[in-house]
Chimera marker file (.cmm) of the C-alpha trace (Angstrom):
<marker_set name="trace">
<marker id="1" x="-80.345" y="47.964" z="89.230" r="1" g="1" b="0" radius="0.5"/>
<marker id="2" x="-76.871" y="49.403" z="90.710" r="1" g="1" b="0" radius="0.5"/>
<marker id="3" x="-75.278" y="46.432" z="90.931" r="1" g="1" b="0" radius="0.5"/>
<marker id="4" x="-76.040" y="45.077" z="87.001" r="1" g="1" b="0" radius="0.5"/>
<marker id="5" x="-75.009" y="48.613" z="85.746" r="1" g="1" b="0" radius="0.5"/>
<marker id="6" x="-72.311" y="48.096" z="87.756" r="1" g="1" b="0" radius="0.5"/>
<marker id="7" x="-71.273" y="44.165" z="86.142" r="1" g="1" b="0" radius="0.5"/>
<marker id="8" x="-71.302" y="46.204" z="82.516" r="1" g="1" b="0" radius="0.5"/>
<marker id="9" x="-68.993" y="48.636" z="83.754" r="1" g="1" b="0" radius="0.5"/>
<marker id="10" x="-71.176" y="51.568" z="84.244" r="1" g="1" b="0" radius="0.5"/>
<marker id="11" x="-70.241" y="54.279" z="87.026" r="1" g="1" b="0" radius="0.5"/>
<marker id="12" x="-73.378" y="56.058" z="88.698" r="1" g="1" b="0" radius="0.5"/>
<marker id="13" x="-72.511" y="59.315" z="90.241" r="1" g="1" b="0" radius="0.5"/>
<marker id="14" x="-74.982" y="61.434" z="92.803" r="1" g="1" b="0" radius="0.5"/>
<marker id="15" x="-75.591" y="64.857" z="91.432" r="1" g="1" b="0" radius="0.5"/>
<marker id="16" x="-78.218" y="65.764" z="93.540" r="1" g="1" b="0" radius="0.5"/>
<marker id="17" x="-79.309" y="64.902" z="96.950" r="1" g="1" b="0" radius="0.5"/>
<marker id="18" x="-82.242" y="67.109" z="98.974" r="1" g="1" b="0" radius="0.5"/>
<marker id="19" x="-81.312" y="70.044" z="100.208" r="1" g="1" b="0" radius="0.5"/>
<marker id="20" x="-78.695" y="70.878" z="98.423" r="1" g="1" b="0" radius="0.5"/>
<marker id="21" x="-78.000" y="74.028" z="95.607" r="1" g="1" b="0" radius="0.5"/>
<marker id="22" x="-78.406" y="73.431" z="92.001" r="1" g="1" b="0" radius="0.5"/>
<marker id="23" x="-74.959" y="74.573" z="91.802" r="1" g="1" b="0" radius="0.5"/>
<marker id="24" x="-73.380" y="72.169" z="93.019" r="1" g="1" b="0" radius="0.5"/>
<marker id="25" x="-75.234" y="69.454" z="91.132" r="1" g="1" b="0" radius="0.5"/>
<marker id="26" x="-74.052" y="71.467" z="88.263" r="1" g="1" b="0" radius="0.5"/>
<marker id="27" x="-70.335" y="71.760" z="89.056" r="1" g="1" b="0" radius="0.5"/>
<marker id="28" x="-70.852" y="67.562" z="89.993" r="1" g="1" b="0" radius="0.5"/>
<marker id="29" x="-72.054" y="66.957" z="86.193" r="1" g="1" b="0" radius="0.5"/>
<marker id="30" x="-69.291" y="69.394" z="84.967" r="1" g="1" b="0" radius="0.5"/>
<marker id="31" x="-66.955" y="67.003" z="86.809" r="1" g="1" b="0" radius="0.5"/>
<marker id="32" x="-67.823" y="64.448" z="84.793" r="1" g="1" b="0" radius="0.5"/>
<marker id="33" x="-64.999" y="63.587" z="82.717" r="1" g="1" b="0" radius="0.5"/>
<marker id="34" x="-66.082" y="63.109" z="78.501" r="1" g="1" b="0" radius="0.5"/>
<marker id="35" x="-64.835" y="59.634" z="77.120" r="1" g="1" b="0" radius="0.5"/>
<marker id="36" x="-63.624" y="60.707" z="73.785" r="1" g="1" b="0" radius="0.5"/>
<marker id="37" x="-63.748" y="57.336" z="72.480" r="1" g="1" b="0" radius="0.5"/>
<marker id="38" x="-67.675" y="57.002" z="72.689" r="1" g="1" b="0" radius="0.5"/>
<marker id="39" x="-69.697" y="57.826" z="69.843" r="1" g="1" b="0" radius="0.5"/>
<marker id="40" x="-73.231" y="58.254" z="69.483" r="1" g="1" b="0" radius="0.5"/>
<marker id="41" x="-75.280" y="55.727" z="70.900" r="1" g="1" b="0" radius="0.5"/>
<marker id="42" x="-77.272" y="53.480" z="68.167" r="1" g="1" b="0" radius="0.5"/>
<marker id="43" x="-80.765" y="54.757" z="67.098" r="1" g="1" b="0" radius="0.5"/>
<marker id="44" x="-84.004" y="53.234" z="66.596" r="1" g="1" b="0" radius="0.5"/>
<marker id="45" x="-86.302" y="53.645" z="64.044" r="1" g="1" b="0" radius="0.5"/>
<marker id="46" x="-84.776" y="55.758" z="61.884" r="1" g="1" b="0" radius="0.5"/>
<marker id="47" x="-84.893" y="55.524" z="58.284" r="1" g="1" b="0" radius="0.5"/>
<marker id="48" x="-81.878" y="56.193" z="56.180" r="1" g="1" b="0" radius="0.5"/>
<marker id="49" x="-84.251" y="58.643" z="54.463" r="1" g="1" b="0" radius="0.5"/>
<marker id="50" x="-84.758" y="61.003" z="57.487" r="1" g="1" b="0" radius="0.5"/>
<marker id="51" x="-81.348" y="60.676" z="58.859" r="1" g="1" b="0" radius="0.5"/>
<marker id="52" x="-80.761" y="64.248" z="58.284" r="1" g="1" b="0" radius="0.5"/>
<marker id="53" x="-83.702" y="65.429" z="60.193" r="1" g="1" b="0" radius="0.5"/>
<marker id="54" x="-84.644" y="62.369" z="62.805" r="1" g="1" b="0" radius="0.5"/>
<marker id="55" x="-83.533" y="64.952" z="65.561" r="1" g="1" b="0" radius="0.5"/>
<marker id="56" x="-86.408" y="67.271" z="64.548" r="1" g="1" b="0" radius="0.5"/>
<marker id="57" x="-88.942" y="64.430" z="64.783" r="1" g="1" b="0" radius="0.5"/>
<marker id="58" x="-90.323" y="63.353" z="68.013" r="1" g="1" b="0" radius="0.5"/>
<marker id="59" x="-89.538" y="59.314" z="68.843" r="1" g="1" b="0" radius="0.5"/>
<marker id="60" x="-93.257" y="58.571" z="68.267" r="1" g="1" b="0" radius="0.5"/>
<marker id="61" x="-93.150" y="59.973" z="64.731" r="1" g="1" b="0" radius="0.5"/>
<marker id="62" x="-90.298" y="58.171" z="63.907" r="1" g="1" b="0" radius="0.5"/>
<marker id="63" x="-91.207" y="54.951" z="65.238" r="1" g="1" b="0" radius="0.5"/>
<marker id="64" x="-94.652" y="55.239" z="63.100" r="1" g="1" b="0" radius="0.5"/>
<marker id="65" x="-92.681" y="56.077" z="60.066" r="1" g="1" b="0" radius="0.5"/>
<marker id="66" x="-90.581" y="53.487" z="60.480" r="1" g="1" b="0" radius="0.5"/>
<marker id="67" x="-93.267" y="50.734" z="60.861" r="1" g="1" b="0" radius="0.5"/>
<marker id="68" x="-95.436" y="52.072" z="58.203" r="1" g="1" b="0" radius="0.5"/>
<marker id="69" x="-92.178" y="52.346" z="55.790" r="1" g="1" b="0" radius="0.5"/>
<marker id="70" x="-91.264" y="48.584" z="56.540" r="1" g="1" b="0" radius="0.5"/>
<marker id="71" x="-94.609" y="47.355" z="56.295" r="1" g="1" b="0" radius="0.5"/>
<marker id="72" x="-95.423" y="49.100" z="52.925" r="1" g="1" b="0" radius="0.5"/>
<marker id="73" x="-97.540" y="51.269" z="53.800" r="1" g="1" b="0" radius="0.5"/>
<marker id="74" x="-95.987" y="54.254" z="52.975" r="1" g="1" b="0" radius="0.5"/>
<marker id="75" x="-93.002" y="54.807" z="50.913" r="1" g="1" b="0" radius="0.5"/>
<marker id="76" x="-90.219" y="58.076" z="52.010" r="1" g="1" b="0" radius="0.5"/>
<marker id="77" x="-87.855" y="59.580" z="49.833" r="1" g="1" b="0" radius="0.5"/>
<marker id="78" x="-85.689" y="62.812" z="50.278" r="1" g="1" b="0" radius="0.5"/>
<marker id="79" x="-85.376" y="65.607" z="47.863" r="1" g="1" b="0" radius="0.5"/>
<marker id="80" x="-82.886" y="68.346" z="48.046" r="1" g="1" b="0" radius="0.5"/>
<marker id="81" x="-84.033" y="71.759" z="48.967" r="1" g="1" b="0" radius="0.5"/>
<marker id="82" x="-82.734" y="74.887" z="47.857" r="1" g="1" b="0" radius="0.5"/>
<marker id="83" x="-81.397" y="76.317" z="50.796" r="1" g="1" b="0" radius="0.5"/>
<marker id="84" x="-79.588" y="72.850" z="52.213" r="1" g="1" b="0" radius="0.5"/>
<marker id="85" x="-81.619" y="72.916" z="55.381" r="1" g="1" b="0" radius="0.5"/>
<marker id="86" x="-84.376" y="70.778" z="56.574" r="1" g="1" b="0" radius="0.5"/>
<marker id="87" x="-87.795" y="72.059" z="56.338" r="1" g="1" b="0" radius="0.5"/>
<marker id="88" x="-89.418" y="72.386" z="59.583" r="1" g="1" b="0" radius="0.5"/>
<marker id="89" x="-92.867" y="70.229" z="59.833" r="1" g="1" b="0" radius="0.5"/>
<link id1="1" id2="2" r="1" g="1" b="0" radius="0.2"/>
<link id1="2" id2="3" r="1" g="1" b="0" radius="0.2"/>
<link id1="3" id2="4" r="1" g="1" b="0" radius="0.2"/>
<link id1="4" id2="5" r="1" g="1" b="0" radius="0.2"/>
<link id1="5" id2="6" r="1" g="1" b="0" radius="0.2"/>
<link id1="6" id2="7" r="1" g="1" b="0" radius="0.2"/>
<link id1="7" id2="8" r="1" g="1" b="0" radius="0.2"/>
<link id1="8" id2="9" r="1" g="1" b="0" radius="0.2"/>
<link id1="9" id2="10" r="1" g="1" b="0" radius="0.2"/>
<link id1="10" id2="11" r="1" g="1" b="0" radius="0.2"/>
<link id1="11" id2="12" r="1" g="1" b="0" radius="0.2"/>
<link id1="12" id2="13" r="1" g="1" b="0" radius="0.2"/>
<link id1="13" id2="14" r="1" g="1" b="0" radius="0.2"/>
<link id1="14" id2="15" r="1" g="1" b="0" radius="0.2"/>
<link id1="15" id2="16" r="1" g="1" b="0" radius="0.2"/>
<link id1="16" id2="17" r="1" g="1" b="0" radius="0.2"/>
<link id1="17" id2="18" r="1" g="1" b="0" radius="0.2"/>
<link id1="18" id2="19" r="1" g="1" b="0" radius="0.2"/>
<link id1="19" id2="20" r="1" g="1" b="0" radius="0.2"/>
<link id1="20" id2="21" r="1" g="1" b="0" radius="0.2"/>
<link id1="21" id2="22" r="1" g="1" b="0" radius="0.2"/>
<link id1="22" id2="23" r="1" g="1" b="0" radius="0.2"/>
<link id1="23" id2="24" r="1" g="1" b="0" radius="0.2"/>
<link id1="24" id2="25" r="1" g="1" b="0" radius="0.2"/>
<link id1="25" id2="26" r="1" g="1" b="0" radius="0.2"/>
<link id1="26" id2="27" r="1" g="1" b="0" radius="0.2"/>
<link id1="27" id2="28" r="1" g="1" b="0" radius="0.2"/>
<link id1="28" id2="29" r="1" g="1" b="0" radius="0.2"/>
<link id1="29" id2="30" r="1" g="1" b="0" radius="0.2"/>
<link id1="30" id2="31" r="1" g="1" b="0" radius="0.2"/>
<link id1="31" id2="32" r="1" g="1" b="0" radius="0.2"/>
<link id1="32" id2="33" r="1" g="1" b="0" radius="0.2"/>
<link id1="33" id2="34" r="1" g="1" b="0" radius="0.2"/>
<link id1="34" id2="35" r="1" g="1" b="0" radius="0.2"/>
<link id1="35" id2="36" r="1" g="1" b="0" radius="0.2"/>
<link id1="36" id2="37" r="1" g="1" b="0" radius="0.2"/>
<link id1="37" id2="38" r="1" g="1" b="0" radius="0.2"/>
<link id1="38" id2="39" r="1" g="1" b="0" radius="0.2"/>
<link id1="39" id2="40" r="1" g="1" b="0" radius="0.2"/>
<link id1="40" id2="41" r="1" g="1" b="0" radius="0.2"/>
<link id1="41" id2="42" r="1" g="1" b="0" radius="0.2"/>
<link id1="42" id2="43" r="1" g="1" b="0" radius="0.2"/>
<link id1="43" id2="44" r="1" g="1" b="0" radius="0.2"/>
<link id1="44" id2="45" r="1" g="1" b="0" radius="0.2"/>
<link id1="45" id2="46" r="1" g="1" b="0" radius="0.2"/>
<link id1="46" id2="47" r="1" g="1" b="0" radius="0.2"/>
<link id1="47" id2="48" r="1" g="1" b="0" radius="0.2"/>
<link id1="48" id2="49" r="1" g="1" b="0" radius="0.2"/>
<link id1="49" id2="50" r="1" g="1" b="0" radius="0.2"/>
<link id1="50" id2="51" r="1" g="1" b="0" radius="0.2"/>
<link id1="51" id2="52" r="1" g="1" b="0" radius="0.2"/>
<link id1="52" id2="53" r="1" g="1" b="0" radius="0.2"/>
<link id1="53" id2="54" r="1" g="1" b="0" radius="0.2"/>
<link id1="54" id2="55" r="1" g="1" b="0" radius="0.2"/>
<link id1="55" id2="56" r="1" g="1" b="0" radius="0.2"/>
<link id1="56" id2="57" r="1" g="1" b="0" radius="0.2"/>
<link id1="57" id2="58" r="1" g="1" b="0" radius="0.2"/>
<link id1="58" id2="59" r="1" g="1" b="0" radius="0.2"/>
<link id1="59" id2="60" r="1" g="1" b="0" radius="0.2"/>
<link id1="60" id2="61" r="1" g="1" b="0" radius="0.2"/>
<link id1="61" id2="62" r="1" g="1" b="0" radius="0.2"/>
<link id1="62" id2="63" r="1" g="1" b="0" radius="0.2"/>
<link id1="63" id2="64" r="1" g="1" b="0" radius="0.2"/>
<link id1="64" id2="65" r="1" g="1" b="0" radius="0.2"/>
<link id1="65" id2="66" r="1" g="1" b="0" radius="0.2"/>
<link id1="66" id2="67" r="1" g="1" b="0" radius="0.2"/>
<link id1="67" id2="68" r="1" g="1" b="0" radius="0.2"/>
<link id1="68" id2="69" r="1" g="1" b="0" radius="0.2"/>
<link id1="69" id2="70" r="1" g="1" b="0" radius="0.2"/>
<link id1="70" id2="71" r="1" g="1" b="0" radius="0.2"/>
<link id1="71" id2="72" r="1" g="1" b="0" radius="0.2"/>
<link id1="72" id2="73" r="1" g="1" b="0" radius="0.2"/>
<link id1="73" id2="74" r="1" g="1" b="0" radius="0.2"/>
<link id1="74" id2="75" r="1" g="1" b="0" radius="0.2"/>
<link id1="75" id2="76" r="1" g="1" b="0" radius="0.2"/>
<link id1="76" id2="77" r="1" g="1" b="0" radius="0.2"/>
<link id1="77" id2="78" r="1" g="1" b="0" radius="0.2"/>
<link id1="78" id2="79" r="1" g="1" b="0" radius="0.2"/>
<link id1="79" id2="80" r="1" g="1" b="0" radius="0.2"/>
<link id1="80" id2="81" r="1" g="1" b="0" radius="0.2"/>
<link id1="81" id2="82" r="1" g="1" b="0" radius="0.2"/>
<link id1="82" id2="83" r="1" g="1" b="0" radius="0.2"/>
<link id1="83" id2="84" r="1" g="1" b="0" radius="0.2"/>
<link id1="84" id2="85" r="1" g="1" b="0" radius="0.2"/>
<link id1="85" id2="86" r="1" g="1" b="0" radius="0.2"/>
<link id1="86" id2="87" r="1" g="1" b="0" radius="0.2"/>
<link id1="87" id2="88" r="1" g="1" b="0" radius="0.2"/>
<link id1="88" id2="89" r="1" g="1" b="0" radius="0.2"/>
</marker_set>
């Protein structure tokens, strides 16, 4: 697995090994320089009606939505609510 994350040009770094404080694994990850050019990493099963809130749904929920939206089964609209925030489930 190394080696083909590797080929695609993907570093692995060692935050933790046995023994050792969870300090330092979090200084190691603070290390870790940001690459401002990466965006958010494409997402499955999310409707363009839930965009919104598809971070307060669990994955299963969403991929169930999403199969039973595409294979008519149930239809999902949004409405605006009063306050501008997501109701909570």
């Amino acid at each position: 697995m190394d080696a083909s994350l590797r080929e695609e040009g993907i570093d692995l770094f060692l935050l933790l090994e046995r023994g050792e404080p969870i300090t330092l694994a979090r200084q190691r990850l603070a290390a870790i320089a940001v690459d401002s050019a990466a965006g958010r990493a494409p997402r499955d099963h999310v409707l363009l009606a839930c965009e919104t809130i598809a971070d307060l749904l669990p994955s299963p929920v969403r991929i169930d939505m999403h199969r039973w939206s595409t294979g008519g089964r149930i239809a999902i609209t949004t409405c605006a609510l009063a306050d501008a925030r997501p109701a909570l489930f």
